[in-house]
C-alpha angles and dihedrals in degrees: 000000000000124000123248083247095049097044089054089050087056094042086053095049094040090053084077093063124085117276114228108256109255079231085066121091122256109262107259090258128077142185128203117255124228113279097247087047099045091037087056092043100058093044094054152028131030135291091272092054101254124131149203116252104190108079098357128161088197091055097052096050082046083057097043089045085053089055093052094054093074098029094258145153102278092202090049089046095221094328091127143089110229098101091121088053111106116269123265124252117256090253100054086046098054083052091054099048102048095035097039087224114183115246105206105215102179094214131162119231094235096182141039078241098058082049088055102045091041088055085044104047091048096044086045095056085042090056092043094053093045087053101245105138117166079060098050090043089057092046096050091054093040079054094052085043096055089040093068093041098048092044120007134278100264090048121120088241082067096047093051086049088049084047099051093046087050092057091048098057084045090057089041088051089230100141114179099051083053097061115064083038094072101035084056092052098049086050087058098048091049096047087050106041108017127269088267102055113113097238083063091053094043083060096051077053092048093042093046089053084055083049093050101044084057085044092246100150109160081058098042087050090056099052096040085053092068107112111235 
């Protein structure tokens, strides 16, 4: 079996073949999806995989799965300070994703920049919700912008912020912004937690939903595989 490292290292290099076109028929094998992914994909969305931002039920569990990748407040998305807490249990995870219950931190805002990104990343889920894209477009990456300067480039604030933006461009079916997003984010998180630390294995989730909405399945398989 590969290691966490090793399989991000394949998903890098396999971003420069062709993706298979969403027109083009599934391959004749499957795989099951995890619960809380397959359980938002047969609620919502259409048959190619796209879905409806304004008003969507699926978008607001993404954004609550985004949250649980780094252990944060779901109803915040990522706008918390926990990220040094210790990871939550797959089970509590799945809850949280599928049920967007909030997780109280108790953190203290320590900089004028953890003020800022917090502002950012809230009025940039409220635009988003509200559908009103090209706003929240310009907040999450306002967010991502005060995360590295607040804390550094290679912190897991800026890892959440690269997260969110990811999911955004997912929603907004804007693929290849999404990528890189989440292949740097899951950099970040291994290199400060460990490859083996749940939140690392939430983003390979997070990134293998991005491979299976593209039917990308050999990709997607790879990444769901991961164990939490």
């Amino acid at each position: 079996m590969y290691s966490r490292r090793r399989l991000l290292s394949l998903l890098r290099h396999a971003r420069l073949a062709p993706a298979v076109r969403l027109a083009a028929a599934p391959p004749s094998r499957s795989f099951s999806l995890p619960r809380a992914v397959a359980g938002a994909a047969s609620t919502s969305g259409s048959s190619d995989g796209h879905f409806s931002c304004k008003g969507s039920t699926y978008a607001a569990i993404l954004i609550g799965q985004a949250a649980v990748v780094l252990g944060l407040s779901s109803n915040s998305v990522l706008a918390q300070d926990d990220l040094v807490a210790p990871a939550a249990t797959s089970e509590q995870a799945d809850v949280n994703v599928t049920g967007l219950r909030r997780i109280e931190d108790g953190s203290v805002i320590s900089n004028e920049h953890t003020i800022k990104w917090r502002m950012c990343t809230d009025k940039a889920r409220e635009f988003f919700m509200e559908g009103k894209l090209d706003e929240a477009e310009k907040l999450f990456k306002a967010a991502l912008q005060e995360a590295k300067e607040g804390f550094g480039l290679r912190d897991p604030h800026a890892a959440s912020a690269l997260n969110n933006l990811a999911e955004f461009y997912r929603l907004r079916k804007e693929y290849e912004k999404a990528e890189p997003l989440y292949l740097e984010a899951i950099e970040i998180l291994e290199q400060s937690f460990g490859p083996d630390d749940i939140r690392v294995g939430a983003a390979f989730r997070n990134l293998g939903q991005y491979y299976y909405i593209q039917r990308r399945f050999d990709q997607a398989q790879t990444c769901f595989e991961v164990p939490l």
